[in-house]
MMTF fields as JSON, N, C-alpha, C and O atoms, coordinates in Angstrom:
{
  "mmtfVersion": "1.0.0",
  "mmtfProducer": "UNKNOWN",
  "numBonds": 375,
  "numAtoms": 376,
  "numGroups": 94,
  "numChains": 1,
  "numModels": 1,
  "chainsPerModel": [1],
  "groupsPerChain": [94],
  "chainIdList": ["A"],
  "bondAtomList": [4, 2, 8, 6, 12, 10, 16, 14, 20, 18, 24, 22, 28, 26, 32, 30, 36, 34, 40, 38, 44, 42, 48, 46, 52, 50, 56, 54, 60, 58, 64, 62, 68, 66, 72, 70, 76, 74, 80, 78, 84, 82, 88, 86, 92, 90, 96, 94, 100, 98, 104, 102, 108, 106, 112, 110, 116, 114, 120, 118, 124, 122, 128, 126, 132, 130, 136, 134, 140, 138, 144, 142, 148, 146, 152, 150, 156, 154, 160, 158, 164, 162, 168, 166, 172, 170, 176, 174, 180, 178, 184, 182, 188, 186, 192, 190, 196, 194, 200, 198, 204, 202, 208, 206, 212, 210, 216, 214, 220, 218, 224, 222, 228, 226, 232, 230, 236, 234, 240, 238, 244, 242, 248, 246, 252, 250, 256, 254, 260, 258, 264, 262, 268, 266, 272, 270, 276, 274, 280, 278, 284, 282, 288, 286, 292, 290, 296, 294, 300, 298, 304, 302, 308, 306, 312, 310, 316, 314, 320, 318, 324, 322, 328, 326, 332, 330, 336, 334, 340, 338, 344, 342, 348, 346, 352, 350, 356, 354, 360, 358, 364, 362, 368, 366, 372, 370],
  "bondOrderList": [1, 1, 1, 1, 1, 1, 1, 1, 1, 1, 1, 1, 1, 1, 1, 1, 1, 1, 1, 1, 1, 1, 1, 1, 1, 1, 1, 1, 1, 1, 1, 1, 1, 1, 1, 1, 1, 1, 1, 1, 1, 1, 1, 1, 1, 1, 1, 1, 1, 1, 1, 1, 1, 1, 1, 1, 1, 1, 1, 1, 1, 1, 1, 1, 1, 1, 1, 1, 1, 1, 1, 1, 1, 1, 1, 1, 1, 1, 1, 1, 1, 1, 1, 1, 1, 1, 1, 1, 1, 1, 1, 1, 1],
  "groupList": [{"groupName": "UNK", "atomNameList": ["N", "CA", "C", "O"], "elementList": ["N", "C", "C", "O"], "formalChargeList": [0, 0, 0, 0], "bondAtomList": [1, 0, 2, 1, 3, 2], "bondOrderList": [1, 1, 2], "singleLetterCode": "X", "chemCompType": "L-PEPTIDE LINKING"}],
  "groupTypeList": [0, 0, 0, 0, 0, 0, 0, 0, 0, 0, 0, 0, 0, 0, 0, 0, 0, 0, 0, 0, 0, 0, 0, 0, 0, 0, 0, 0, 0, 0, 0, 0, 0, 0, 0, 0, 0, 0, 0, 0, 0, 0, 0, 0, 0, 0, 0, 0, 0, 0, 0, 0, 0, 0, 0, 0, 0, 0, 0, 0, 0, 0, 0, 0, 0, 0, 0, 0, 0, 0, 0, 0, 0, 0, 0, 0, 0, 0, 0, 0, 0, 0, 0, 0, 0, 0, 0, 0, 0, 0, 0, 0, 0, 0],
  "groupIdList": [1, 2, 3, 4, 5, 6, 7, 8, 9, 10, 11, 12, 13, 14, 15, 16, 17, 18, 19, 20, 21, 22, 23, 24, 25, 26, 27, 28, 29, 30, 31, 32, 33, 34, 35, 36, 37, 38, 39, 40, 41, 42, 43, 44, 45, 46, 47, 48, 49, 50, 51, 52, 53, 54, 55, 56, 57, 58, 59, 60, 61, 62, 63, 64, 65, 66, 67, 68, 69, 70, 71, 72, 73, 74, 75, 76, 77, 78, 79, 80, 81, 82, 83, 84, 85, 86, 87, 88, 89, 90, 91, 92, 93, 94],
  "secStructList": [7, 2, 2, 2, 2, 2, 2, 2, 2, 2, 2, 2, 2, 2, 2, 2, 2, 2, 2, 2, 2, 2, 2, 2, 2, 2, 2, 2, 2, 2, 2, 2, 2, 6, 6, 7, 7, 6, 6, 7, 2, 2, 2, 2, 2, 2, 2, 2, 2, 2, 2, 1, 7, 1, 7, 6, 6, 7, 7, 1, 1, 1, 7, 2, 2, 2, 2, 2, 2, 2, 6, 6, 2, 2, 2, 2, 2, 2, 2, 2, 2, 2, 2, 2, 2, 2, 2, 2, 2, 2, 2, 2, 2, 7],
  "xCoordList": [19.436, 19.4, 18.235, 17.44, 18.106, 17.158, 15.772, 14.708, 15.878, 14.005, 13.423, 12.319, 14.823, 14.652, 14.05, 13.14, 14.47, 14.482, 12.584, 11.867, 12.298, 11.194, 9.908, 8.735, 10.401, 9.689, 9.367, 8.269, 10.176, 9.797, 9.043, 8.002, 9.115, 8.451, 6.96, 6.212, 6.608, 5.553, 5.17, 4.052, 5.447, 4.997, 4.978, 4.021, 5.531, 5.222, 3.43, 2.373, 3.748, 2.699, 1.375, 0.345, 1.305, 0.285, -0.285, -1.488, 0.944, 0.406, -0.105, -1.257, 0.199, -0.843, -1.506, -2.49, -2.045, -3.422, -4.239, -5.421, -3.599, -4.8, -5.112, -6.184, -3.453, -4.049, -5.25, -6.207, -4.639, -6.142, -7.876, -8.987, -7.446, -8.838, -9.267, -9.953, -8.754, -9.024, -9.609, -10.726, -8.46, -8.812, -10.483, -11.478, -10.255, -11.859, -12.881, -13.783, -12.694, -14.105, -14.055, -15.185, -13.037, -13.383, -13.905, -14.59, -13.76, -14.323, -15.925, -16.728, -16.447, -17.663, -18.188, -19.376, -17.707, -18.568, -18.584, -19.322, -17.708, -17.506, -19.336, -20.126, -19.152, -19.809, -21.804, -22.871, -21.528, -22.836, -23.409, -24.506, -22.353, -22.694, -22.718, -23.323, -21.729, -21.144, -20.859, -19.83, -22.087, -21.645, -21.34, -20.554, -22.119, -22.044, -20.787, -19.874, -20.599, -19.234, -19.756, -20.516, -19.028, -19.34, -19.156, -19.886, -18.136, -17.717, -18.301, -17.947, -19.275, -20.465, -21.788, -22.531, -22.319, -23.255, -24.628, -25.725, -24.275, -25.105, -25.479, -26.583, -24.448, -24.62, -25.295, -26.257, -24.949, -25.442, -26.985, -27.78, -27.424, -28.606, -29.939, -31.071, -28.948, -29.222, -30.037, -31.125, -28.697, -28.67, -29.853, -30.601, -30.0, -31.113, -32.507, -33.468, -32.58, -33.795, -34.127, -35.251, -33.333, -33.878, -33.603, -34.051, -33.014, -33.145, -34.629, -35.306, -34.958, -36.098, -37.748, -37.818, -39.024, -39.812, -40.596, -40.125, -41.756, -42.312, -42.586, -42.213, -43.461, -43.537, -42.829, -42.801, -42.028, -41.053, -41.141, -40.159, -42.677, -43.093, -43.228, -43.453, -43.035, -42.97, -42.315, -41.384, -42.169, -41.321, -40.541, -41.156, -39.548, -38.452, -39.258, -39.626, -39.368, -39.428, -40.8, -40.758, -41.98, -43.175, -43.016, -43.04, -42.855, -43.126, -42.3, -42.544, -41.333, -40.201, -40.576, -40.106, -41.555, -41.857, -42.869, -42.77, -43.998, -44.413, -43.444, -43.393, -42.518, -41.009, -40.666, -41.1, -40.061, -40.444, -40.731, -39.967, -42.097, -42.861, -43.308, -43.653, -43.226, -43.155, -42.04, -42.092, -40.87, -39.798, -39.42, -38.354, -40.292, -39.999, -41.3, -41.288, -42.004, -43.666, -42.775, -42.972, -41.884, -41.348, -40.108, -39.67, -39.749, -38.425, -39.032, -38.674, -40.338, -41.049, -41.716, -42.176, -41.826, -42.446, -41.399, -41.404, -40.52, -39.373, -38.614, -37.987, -38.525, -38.164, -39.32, -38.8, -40.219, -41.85, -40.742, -40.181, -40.825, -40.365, -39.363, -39.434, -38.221, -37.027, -37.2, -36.624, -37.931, -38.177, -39.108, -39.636, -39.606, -40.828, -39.691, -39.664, -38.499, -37.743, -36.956, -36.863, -36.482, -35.87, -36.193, -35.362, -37.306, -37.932, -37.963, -37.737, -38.225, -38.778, -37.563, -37.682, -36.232, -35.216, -34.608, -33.981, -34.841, -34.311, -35.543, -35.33, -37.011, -37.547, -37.366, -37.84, -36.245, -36.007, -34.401, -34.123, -33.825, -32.553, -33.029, -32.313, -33.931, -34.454, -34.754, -35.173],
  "yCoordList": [-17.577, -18.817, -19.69, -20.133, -19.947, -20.756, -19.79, -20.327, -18.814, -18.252, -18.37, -18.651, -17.986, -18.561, -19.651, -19.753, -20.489, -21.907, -22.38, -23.254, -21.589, -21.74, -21.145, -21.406, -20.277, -19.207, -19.96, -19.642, -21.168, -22.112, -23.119, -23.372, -23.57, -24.292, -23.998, -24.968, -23.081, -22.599, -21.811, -21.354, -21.513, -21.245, -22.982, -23.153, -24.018, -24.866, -25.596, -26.061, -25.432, -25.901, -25.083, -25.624, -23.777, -23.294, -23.592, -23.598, -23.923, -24.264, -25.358, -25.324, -26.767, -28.103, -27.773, -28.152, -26.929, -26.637, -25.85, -25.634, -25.324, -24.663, -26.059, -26.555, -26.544, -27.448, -28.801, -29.45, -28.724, -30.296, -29.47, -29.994, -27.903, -27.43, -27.906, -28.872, -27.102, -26.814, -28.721, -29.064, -29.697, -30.875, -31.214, -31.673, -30.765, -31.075, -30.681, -31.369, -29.541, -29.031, -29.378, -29.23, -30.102, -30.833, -32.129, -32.855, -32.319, -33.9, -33.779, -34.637, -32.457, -32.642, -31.653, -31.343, -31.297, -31.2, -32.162, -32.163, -32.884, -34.08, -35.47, -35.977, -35.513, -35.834, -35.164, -35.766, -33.938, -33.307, -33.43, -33.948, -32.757, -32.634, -33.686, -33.58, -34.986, -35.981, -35.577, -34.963, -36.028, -35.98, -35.022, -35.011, -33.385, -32.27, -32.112, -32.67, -31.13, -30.177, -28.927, -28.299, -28.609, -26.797, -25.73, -24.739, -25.921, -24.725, -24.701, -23.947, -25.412, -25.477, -24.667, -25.132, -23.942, -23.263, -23.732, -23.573, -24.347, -25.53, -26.499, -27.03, -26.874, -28.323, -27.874, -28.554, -26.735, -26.434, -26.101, -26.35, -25.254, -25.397, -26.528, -26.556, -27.53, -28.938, -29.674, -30.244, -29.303, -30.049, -29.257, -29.983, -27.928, -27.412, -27.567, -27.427, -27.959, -28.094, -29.752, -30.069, -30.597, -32.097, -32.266, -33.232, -31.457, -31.329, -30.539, -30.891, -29.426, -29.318, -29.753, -30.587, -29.346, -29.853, -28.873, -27.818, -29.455, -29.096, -30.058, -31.218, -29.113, -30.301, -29.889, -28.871, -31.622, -31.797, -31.673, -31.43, -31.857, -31.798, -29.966, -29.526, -29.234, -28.188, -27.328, -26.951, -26.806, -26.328, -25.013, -24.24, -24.916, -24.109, -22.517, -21.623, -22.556, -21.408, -21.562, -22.227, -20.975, -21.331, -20.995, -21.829, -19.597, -19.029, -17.642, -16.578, -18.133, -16.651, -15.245, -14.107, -15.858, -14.588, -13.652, -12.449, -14.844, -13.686, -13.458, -12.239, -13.732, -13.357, -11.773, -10.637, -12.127, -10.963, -9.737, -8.787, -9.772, -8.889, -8.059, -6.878, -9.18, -8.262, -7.555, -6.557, -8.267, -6.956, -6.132, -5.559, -5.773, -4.811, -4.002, -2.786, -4.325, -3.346, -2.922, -1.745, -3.599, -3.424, -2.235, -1.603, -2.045, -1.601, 0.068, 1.213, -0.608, 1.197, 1.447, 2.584, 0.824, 1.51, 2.315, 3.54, 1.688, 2.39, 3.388, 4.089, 3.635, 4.57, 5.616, 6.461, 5.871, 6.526, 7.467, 8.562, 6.393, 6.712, 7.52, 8.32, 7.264, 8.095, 8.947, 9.91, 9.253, 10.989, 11.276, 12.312, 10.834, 11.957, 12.521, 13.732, 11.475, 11.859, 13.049, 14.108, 12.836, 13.89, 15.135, 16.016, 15.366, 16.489, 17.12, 18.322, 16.365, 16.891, 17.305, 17.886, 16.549, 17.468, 18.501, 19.364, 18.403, 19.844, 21.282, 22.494, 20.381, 21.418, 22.489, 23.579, 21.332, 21.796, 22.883, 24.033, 22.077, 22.998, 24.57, 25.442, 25.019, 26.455, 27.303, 28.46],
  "zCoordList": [10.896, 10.152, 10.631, 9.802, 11.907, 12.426, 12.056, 11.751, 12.102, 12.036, 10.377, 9.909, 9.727, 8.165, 7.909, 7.087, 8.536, 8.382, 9.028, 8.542, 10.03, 11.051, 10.348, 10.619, 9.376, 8.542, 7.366, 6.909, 6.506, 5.501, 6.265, 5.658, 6.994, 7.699, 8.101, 8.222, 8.257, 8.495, 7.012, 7.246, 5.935, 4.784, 4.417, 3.661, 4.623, 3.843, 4.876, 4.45, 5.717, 6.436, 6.293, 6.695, 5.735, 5.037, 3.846, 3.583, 2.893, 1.821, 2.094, 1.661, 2.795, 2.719, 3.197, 2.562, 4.473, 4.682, 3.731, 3.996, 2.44, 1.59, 0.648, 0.303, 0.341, -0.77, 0.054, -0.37, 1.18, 1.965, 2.01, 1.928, 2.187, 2.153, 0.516, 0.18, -0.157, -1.921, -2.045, -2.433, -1.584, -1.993, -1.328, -1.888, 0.073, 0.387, -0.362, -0.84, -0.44, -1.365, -2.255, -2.723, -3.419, -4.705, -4.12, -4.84, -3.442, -3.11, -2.538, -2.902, -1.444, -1.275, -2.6, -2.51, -3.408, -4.831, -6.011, -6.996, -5.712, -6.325, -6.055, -6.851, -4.285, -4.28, -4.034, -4.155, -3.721, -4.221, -5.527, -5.738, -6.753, -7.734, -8.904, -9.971, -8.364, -9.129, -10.461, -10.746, -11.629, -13.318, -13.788, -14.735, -13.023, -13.43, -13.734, -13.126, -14.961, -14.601, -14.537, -15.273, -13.195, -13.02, -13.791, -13.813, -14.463, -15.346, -16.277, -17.184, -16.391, -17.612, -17.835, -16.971, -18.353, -17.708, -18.139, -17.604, -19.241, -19.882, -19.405, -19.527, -18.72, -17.936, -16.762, -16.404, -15.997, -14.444, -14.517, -13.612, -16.221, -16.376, -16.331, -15.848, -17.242, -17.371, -16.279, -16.193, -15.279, -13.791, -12.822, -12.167, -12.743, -12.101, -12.51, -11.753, -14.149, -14.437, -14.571, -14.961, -14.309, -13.75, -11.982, -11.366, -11.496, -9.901, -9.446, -8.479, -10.347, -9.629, -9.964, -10.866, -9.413, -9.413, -10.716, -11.142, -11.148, -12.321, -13.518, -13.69, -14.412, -15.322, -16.616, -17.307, -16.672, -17.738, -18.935, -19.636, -19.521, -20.876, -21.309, -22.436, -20.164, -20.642, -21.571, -20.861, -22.573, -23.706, -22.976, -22.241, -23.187, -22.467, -22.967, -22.205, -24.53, -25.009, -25.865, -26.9, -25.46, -25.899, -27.577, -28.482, -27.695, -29.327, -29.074, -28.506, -29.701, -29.607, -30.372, -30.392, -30.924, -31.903, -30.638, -30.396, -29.856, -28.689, -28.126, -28.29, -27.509, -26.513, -27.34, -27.147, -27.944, -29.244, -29.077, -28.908, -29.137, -29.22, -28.034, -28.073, -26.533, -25.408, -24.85, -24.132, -25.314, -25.282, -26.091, -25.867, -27.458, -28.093, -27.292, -27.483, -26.744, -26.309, -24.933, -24.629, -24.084, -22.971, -23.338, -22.377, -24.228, -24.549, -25.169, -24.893, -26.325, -26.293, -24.81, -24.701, -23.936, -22.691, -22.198, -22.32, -21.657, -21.201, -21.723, -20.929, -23.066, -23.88, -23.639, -22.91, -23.807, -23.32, -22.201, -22.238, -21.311, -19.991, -19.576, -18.643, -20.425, -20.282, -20.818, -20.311, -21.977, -22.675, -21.986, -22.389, -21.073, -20.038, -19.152, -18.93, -18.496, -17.582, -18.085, -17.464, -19.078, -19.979, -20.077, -19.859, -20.383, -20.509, -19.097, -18.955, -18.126, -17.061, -15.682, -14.603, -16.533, -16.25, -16.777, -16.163, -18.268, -18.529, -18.24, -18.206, -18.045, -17.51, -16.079, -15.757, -15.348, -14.208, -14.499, -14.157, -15.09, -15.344, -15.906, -15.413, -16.696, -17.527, -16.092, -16.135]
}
């Protein structure tokens, strides 16, 4: 009866030490991050690109149509690539 009893006692005294940890770290992200919300990925973007250094007038995405076009030239390279690999294993399997 008594170790039962010694055994809640010490499960309850674990749990406030997770919930005072859990509470700390909302509070020093609270105050690191303040307005942010984390679960945002939008927002965390937001927040890294006015935290860091550079210039602001810069356009995120110059001309998508070049974006475009170097990963379709990147995408036939690599394709190139894997039918050389291809070949050059079943040349080994014969």
């Amino acid at each position: 009866m008594l170790l039962s009893v010694m055994e809640g006692e010490l499960e309850a005294r674990d749990l406030v030490i997770e919930a005072l940890r859990a509470r700390r770290k909302e509070v020093f992200i609270q105050e690191r991050y303040g307005r942010f919300n984390l679960n945002d990925p939008f927002l965390a973007l937001q927040r890294d690109y006015e935290a860091g250094p550079g210039d602001k007038e810069k356009p995120v995405c110059t001309n998508p149509l070049s974006i475009l076009e170097a990963v379709m030239a990147h995408c036939r390279k690599m394709q190139e690539r894997m039918s050389a690999q291809l070949v050059a294993a079943e040349s080994r399997q014969k």
